[in-house]
Structure formats: structure tokens, C-alpha cells
C-alpha positions as CSV (number, residue, x, y, z in Angstrom):
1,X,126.2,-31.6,193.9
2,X,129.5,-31.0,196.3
3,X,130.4,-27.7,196.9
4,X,133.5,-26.1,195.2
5,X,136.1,-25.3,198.4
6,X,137.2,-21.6,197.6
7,X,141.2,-21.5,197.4
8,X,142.8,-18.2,199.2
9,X,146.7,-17.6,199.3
10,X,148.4,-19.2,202.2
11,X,149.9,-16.4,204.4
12,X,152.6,-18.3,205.9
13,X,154.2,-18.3,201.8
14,X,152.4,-15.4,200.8
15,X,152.5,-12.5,203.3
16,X,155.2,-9.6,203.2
17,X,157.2,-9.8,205.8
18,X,156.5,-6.4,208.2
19,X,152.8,-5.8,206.6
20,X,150.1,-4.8,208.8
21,X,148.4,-7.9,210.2
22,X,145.7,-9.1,207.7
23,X,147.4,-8.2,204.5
24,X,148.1,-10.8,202.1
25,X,150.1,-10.4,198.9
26,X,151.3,-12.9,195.8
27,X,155.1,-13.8,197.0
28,X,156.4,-13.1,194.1
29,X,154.9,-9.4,194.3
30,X,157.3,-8.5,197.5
31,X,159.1,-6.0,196.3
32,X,163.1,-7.1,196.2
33,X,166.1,-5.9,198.5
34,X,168.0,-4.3,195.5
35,X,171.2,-6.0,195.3
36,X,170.8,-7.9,198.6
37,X,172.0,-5.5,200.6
38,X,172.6,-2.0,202.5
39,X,170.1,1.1,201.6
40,X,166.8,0.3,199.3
41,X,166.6,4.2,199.0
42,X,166.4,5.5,195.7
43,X,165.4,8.7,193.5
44,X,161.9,8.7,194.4
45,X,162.5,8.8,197.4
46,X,163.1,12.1,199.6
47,X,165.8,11.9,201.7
48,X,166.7,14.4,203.8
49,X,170.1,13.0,205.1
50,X,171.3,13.4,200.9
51,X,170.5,16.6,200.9
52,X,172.1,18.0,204.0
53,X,174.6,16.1,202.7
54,X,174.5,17.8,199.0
55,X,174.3,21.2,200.6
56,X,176.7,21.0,203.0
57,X,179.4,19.4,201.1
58,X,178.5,22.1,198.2
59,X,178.5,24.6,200.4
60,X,182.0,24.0,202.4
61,X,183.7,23.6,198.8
62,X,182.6,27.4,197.8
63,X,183.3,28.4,201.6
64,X,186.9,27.0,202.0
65,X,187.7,27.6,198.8
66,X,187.0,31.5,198.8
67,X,186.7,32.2,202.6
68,X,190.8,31.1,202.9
69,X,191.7,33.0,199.8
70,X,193.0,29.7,198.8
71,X,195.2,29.6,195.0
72,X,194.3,27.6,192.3
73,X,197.8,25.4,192.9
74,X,196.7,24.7,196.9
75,X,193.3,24.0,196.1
76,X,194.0,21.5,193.7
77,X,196.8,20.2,196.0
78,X,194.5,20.3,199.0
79,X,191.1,18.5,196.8
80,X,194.2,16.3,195.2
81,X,194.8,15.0,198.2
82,X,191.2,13.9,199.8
83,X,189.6,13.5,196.0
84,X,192.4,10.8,195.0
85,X,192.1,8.2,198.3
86,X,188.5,8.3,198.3
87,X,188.1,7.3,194.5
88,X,190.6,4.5,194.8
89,X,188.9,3.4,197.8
90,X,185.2,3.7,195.7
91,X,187.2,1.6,193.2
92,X,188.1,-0.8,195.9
93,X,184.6,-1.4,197.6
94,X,183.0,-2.2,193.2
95,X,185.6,-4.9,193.9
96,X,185.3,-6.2,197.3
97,X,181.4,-7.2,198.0
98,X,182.2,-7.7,201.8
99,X,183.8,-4.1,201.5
100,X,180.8,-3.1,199.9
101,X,178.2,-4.4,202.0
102,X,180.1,-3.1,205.5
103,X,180.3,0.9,203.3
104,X,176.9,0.5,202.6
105,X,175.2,-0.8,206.3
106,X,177.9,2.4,207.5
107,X,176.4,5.2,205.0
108,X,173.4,3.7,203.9
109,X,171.4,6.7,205.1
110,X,173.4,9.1,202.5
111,X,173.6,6.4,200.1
112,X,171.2,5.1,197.2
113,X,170.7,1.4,196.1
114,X,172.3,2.2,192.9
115,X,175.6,3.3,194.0
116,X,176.1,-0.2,195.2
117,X,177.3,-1.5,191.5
118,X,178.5,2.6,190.3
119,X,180.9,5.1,192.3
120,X,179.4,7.0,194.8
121,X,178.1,10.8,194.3
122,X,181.2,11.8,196.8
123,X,183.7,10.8,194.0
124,X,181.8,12.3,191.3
125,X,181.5,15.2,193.3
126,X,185.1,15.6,194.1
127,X,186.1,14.7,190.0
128,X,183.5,17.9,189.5
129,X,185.4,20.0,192.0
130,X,188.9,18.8,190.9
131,X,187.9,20.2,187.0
132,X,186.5,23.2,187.8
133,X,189.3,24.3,190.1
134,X,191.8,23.6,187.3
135,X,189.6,24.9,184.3
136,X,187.8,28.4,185.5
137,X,188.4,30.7,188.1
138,X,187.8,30.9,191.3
139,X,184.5,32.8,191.8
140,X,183.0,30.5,188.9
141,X,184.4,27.2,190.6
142,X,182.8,28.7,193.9
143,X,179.4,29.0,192.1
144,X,179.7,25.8,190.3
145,X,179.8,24.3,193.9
146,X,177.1,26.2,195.5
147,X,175.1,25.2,192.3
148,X,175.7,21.3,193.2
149,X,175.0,21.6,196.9
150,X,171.6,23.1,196.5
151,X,170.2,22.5,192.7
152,X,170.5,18.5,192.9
153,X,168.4,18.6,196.4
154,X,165.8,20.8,194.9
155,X,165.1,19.0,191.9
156,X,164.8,16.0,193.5
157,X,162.1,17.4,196.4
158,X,160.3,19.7,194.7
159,X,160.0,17.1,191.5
160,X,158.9,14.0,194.2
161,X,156.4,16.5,195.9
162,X,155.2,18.9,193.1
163,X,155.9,17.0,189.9
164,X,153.4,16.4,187.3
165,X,154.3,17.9,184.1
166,X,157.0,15.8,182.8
167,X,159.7,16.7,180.4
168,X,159.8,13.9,177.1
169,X,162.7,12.3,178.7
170,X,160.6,11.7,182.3
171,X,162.0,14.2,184.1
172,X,159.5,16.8,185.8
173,X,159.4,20.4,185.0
174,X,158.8,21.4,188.7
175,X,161.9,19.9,189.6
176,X,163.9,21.6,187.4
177,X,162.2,25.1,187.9
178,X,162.7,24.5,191.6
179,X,166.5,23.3,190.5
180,X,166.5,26.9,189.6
181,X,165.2,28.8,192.0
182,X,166.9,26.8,194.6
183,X,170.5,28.0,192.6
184,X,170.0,31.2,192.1
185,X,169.2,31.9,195.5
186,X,171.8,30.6,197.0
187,X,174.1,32.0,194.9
188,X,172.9,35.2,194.9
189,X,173.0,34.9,198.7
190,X,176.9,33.4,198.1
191,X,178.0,36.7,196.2
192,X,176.5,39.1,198.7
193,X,178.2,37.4,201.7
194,X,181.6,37.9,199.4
195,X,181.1,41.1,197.9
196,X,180.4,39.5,194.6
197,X,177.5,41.9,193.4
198,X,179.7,42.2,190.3
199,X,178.8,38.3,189.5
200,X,175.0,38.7,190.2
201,X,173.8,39.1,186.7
202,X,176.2,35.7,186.3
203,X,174.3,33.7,189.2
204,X,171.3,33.8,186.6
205,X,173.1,32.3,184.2
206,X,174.9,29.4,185.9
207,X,171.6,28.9,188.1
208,X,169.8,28.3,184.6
209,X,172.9,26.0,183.4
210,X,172.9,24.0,186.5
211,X,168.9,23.5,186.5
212,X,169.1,21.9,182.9
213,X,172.4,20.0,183.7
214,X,170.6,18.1,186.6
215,X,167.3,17.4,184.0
216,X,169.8,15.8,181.3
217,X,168.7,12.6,180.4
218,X,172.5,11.0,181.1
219,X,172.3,7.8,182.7
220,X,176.0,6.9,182.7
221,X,177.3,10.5,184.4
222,X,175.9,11.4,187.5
223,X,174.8,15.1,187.9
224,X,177.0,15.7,190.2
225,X,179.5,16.0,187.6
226,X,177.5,18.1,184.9
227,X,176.0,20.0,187.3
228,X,179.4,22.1,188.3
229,X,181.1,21.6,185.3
230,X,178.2,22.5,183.0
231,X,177.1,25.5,184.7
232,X,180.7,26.5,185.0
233,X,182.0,26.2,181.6
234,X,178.6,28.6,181.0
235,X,179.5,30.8,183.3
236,X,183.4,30.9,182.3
237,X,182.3,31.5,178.3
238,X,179.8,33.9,179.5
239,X,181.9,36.4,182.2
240,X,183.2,38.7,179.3
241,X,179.8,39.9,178.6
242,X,178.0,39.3,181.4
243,X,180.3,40.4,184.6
244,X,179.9,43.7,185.9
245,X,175.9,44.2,184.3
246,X,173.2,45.6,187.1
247,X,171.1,42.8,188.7
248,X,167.9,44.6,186.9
């Protein structure tokens, strides 16, 4: 009776490309470059280039936007006027693939695979910034972008590192408490540096608005829109009651 020849997988058609020698996988279980091209990050994965990004870009919002003693009128004009080129241009690129791909090879380490086929968080951000200049005032706009620059981050960390209890709609709830804290401190830590104490009971508030804003199931609107505008138009309904009561 012959012998049966055992049949492996040939690794010359079989093996991911960049796998530690010896490794051998089914082809068609090599996981795929999404889209074809540029970053394959996504939002499992913590990346700490976003986030400086988030924070920093929050951060110099509220800054400018309070440090300068700026008006409503020139901060519109002044977010007008970078918001307006850079969302035509995010237009552009969802139009032009080889404008896409060069974008994406440029700022794929600040860029997710998604935002290859949707605009990019800097244009939502921006849309967010635009509203809440024009809709509350300025100390709540200021918080609404100190929310944004350090919620979205924490969620995302502390909810890749920590989270295990998930919410029904997959979300995890230790991403959204560290949302949270994350907000609340730096806002608290925004009013002192202005001499906001009278906005501290406030900063609890928004903080809580912001942290269930980013954990919203929306899949169309990126949280970098409902996260300022949410936590604002909290904040803006809640300041006759709230402004002005001790921190305790």
C-alpha cells in the first residue's frame, strides 16, 4: 500500500509578505491594504501622532481664541478664512485619487484608512469650530474646543488599553469615563489659567456632554463635530443656572 504524500501550503503563494521567517498563512488570509493605499491605521489602533494632533489643534483654538481677546466677527472671519480652503481642498482630494494618494503618503501618520473615501477630521473640526463661534459665546466655544482636543484622544486610549465593558452599541465604558476625566481636567485647568473659576461648575457639565457625544453610535458624523457642538449647546442652555455655583 503507497503512502499518502502529506500536502502543506506553498510559501512562495502562501506566505505574508514581512512575517517572521517560518510563518506560513492561507493567501487569501493576508490582511488587505485598505483602499490600496496611504495609512492602514485605524480606530484600534493607538496613535500617538492623532492625538498630539487632537490636543494641540483643540488646544490652540481655545488659546487664540481667548488669549487674543479675539470678537466673535474676527474669529469667524479669521476660522472663515483657513476653515473654507481646506474643506474645498478635502472636497478636491474625494475627487482626485492621485491627489488623494500623494495627501495620504504626506499625512498618513495623522490620518486613518477611513478618511481616504470621507473628509478628513481637520474639516470636521474646523465646521465644529466655525458653529460654535457663531452659536455660543466665547468662553463656551473655548470649552467646546478644549473638550475636542483632549476627550476624543482619551476615549480612544484608555478604551484600546482598558476597555472591556462595552456599551450595547460596542463602544467601551472605560473610554468614555476616561473621555471624561480627560475633559474635565483640562478644562478645569483651561478656566484657572483664564480666571474662569466662575465656569468651573460648567466644565462638569460640558466634560459629561463631550464624553457621551464621542460614545454616540453616529457613523455618518464624525465626533469631532458632536463633540464641540454637543457639549456646547449643553453648556450654552445650561449657563443660566449653572454659572457662578461653587466648584463643591
Amino acid at each position: 500500500m503507497q503512502a499518502t504524500k502529506t500536502q502543506f501550503p506553498s510559501r512562495s503563494t502562501t506566505k505574508l509578505s514581512g512575517a517572521p521567517v517560518g510563518d506560513v498563512v492561507r493567501a487569501n488570509e493576508a490582511p488587505a491594504r485598505p483602499f490600496g493605499f496611504g495609512s492602514t491605521k485605524t480606530r484600534k489602533d493607538i496613535d500617538w501622532g492623532r492625538k498630539i494632533f487632537h490636543v494641540t489643534g483643540g488646544s490652540l483654538i481655545a488659546f487664540l481664541y481667548l488669549g487674543f481677546d479675539l470678537s466673535k466677527t474676527t474669529g469667524l472671519w479669521i476660522l472663515g478664512s483657513i476653515a473654507v480652503p481646506f474643506i474645498l481642498f478635502d472636497f478636491l482630494r474625494l475627487t482626485r485619487p492621485g491627489l488623494n494618494q500623494l495627501v495620504h503618503r504626506i499625512f498618513g501618520k495623522i490620518m486613518r484608512s477611513e478618511e481616504k473615501q470621507s473628509l478628513s477630521t481637520a474639516s470636521w473640526l474646523f465646521v465644529a469650530a466655525f458653529i460654535s463661534v457663531a452659536l455660543f459665546s466665547r468662553e463656551v466655544a473655548a470649552l467646546g474646543a478644549i473638550f475636542v482636543g483632549f476627550a476624543d484622544p482619551a476615549a480612544s486610549y484608555f478604551g484600546i488599553r482598558f476597555g472591556k465593558a462595552k456599551l450595547p452599541w460596542g463602544k467601551s465604558l472605560e473610554g468614555t469615563l476616561g473621555s471624561f476625566a480627560a475633559a474635565a481636567i483640562a478644562g478645569v485647568g483651561f478656566c484657572l489659567i483664564f480666571g474662569l473659576t466662575h465656569l468651573l461648575a460648567l466644565v462638569f457639565i460640558g466634560a459629561l456632554a463631550a464624553a457621551i457625544a464621542e460614545a454616540l453610535p453616529l457613523k455618518k458624523i464624525d465626533d469631532n463635530f458632536t463633540i464641540p457642538v454637543l457639549a456646547g449647546l449643553v453648556m450654552h442652555l445650561s449657563y443660566s443656572s449653572l454659572v457662578g455655583l461653587p466648584l463643591v
